[in-house]
C-alpha positions as CSV (number, residue, x, y, z in Angstrom):
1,X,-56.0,-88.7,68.6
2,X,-55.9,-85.4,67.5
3,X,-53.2,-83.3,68.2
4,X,-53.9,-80.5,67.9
5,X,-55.8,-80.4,70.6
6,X,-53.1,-81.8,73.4
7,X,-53.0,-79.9,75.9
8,X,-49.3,-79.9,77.2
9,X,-49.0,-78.3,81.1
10,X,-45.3,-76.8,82.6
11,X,-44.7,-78.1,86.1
12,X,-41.8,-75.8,86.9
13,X,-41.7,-76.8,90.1
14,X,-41.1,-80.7,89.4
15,X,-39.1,-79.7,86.1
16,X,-41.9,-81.7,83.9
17,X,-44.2,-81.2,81.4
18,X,-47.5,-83.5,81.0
19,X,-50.7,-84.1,79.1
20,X,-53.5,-85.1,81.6
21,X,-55.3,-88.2,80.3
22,X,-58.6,-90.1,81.2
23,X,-57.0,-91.0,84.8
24,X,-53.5,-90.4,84.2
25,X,-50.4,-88.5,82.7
26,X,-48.1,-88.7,79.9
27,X,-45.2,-87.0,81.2
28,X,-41.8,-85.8,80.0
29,X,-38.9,-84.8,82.9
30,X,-36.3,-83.0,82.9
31,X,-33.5,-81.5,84.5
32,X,-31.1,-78.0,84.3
33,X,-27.5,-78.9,85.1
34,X,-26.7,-75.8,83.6
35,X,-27.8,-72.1,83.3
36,X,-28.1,-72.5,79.1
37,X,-29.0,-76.3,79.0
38,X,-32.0,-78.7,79.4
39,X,-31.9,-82.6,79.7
40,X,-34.5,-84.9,78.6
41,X,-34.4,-87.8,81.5
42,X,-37.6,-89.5,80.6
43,X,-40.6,-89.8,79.1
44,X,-43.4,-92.2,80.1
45,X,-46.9,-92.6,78.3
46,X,-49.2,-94.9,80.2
47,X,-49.4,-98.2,78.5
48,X,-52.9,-97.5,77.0
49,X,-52.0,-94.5,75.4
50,X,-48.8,-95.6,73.5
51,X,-48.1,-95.5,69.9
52,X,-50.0,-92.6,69.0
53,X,-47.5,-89.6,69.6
54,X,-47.7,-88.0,72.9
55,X,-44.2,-88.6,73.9
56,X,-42.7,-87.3,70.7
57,X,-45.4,-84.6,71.3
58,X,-43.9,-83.7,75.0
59,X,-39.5,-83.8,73.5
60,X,-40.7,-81.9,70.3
61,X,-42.7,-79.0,72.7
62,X,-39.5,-79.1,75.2
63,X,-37.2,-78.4,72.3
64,X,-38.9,-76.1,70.8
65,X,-39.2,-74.1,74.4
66,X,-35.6,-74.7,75.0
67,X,-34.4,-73.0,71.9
68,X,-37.2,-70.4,71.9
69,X,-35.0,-69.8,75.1
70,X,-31.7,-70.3,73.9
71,X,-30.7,-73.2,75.3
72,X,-29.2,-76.3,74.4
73,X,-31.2,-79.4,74.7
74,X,-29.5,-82.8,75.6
75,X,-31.0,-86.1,76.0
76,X,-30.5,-88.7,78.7
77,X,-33.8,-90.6,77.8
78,X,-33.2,-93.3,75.3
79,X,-36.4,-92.2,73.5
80,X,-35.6,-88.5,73.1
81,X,-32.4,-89.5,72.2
82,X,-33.6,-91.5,69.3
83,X,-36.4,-88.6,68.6
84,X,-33.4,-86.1,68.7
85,X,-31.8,-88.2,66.3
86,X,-34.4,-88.8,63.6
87,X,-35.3,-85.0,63.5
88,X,-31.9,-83.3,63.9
89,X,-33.1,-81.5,67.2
C-alpha cells in the first residue's frame, strides 16, 4: 500500500482518528485527561489489513498533531507505546 495516499479522518467528536478501508476502519483512540496532553488508548487495524503500516501511520499523525499543538503525548496502548519507544516520540 501506498502511503502516501492514506487518507487519515479526525473524529473529534469520538476523540479518534481513522483510515476508511474496503468495508471497514483502521482506527486510533484517544483521550484528553488534560488541557496540554493526549493519550493513545488503542489502535485497531482489521485483521486483513495488518502488517503493512496503518497503525504506525494513525500514532505517528497523532503525534505529530499533538506537538504541532503543544501537547504532550502519552500512550496507554501497548502498540503506541512500543511505536513511542522505537522512534523517541
Amino acid at each position: 500500500m501506498n502511503h502516501d495516499n492514506i487518507s487519515i479522518q479526525h473524529d473529534q467528536q469520538n476523540n479518534m482518528f481513522y483510515i476508511r478501508l474496503n468495508g471497514s476502519a483502521a482506527h486510533l483512540k484517544y483521550e484528553k485527561p488534560k488541557e496540554n496532553v493526549v493519550n493513545i488508548k488503542e489502535t485497531y487495524v482489521p485483521a486483513a489489513a495488518r502488517k503493512i503500516g496503518l497503525a504506525s501511520q494513525l500514532v505517528k499523525h497523532t503525534i505529530q498533531l499533538a506537538k504541532s499543538q503543544n501537547k504532550q503525548v502519552v500512550a496507554s496502548c501497548s502498540f503506541a507505546k512500543s511505536y513511542m519507544k522505537k522512534h523517541a516520540a
